[in-house]
C-alpha positions as CSV (number, residue, x, y, z in Angstrom):
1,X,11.7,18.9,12.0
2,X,10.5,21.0,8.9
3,X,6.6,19.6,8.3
4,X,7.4,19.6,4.6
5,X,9.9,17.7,5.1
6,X,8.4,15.2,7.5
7,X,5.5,14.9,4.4
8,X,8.4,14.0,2.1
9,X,10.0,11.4,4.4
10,X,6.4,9.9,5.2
11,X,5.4,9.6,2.0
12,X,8.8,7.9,1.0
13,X,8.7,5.3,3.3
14,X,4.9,4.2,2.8
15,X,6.0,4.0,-0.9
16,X,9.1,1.6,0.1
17,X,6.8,-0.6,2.2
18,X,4.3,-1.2,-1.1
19,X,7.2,-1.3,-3.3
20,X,9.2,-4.1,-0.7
21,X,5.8,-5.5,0.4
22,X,3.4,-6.0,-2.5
23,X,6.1,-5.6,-5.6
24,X,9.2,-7.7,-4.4
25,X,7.8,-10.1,-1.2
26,X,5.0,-11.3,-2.2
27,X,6.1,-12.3,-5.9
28,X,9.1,-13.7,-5.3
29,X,7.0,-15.6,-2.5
30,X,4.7,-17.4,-5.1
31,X,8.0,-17.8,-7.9
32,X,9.7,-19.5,-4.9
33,X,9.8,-23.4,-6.2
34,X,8.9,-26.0,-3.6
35,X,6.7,-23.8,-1.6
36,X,2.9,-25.0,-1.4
37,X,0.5,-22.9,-2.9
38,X,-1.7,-23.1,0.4
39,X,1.2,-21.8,2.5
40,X,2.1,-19.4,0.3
41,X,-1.3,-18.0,0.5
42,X,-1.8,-18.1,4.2
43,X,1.6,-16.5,4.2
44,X,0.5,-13.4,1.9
45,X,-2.6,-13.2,3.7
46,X,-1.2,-12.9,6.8
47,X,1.5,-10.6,5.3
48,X,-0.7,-8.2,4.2
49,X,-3.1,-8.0,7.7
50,X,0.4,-7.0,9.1
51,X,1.0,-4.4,5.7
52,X,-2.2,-3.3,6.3
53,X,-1.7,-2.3,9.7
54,X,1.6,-0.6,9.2
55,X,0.1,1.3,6.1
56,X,-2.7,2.7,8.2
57,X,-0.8,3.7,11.0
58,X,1.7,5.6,8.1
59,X,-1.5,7.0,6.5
60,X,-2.8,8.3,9.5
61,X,0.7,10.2,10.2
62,X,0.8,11.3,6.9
63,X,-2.5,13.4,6.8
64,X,-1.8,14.5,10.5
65,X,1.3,16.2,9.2
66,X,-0.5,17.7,6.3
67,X,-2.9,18.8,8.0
68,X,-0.7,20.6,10.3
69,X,1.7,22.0,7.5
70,X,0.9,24.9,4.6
71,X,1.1,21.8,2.0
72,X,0.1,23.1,-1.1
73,X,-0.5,19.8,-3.2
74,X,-1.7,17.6,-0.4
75,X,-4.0,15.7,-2.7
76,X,-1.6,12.7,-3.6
77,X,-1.0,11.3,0.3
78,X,-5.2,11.8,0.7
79,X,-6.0,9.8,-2.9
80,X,-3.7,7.3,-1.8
81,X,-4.8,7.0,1.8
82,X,-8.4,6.4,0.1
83,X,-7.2,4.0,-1.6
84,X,-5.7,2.2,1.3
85,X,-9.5,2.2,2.6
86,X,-10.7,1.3,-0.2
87,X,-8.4,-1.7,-0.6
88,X,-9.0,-2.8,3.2
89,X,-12.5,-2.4,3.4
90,X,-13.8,-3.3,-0.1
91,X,-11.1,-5.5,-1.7
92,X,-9.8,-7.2,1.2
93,X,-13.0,-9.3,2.3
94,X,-13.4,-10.8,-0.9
95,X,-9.9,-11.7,-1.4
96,X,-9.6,-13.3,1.8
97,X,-12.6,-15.2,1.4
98,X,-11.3,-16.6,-2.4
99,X,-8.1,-17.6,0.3
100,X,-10.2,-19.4,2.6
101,X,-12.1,-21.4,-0.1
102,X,-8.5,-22.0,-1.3
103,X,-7.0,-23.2,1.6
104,X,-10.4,-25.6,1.8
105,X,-9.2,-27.4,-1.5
106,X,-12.2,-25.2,-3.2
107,X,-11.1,-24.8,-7.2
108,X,-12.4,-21.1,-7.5
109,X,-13.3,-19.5,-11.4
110,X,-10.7,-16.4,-12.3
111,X,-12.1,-13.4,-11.0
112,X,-10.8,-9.7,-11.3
113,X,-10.8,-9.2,-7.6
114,X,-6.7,-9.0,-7.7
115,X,-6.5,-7.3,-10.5
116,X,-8.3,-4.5,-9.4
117,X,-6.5,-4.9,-6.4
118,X,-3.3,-4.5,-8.3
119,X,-4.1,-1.9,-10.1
120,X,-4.9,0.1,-6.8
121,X,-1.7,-0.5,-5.1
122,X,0.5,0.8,-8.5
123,X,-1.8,3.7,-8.3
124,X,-1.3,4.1,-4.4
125,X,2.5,3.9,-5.2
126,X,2.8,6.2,-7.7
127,X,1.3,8.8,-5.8
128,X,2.9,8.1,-3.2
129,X,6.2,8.4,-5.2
130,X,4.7,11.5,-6.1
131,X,4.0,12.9,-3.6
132,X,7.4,12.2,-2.3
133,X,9.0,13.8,-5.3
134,X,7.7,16.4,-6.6
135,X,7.6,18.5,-3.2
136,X,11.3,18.3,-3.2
137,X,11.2,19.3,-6.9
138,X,9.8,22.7,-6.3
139,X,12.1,23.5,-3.4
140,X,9.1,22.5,-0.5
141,X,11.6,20.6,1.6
142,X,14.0,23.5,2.5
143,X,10.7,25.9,3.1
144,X,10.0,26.7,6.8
């Protein structure tokens, strides 16, 4: 397989987990009526441990394969793999510890904690979408 190609195909499918994973499953998870708040939040927590997981195993394909190609623009699959460490090893503790006092029957203060972590994952997807696209714009895909 063509490695420029490979880079577009990993990209695009690390996108489509974020977008299935963090913008369609997990709010239509806390809209769903009836379900318990604490189960819904055990539930995303649990969902994204296994998102995580998936996402670094992607990530670490990803910059393999650029690594190995004559990518040009390989700086949109390496921001957004930062990112990934960024979220997992800065945002995630914190988050997951807001869950646990949750799941205690703690009544926790707003904090910005998943807002930034919002913000990171729209920027981790658009450049992953990017990173995706515009490779095949500029004819990369059919390059040997």
């Amino acid at each position: 397989m063509n490695l420029n190609l490979a880079n577009i195909l990993i990209a695009a499918l690390w996108a489509g987990l974020v977008l299935g994973i963090s913008f369609v499953a997990q709010p239509a998870k806390f809209s769903t009526p009836g379900l318990p708040r604490p189960i819904a939040l055990a539930a995303g927590r649990q969902m994204f441990r296994a998102m995580h997981v998936a996402e670094s195993v992607i990530a670490v394909c990803a910059v393999v394969v650029l690594m190995l190609s004559k990518h040009t623009q390989p700086w949109p699959v390496f921001f957004a793999a930062a990112i990934l460490a960024t979220q997992i090893v800065v945002l995630m503790p914190p988050l997951s510890k807001r869950v646990d006092a949750r799941l205690s029957g703690v009544e926790l203060p707003k904090s910005a904690w998943h807002a930034i972590f919002g913000v990171t994952e729209v920027a981790k997807f658009a450049l992953l979408l990017a990173a995706a696209i515009l490779p095949s714009m500029h004819g990369m895909a059919a390059s040997p």
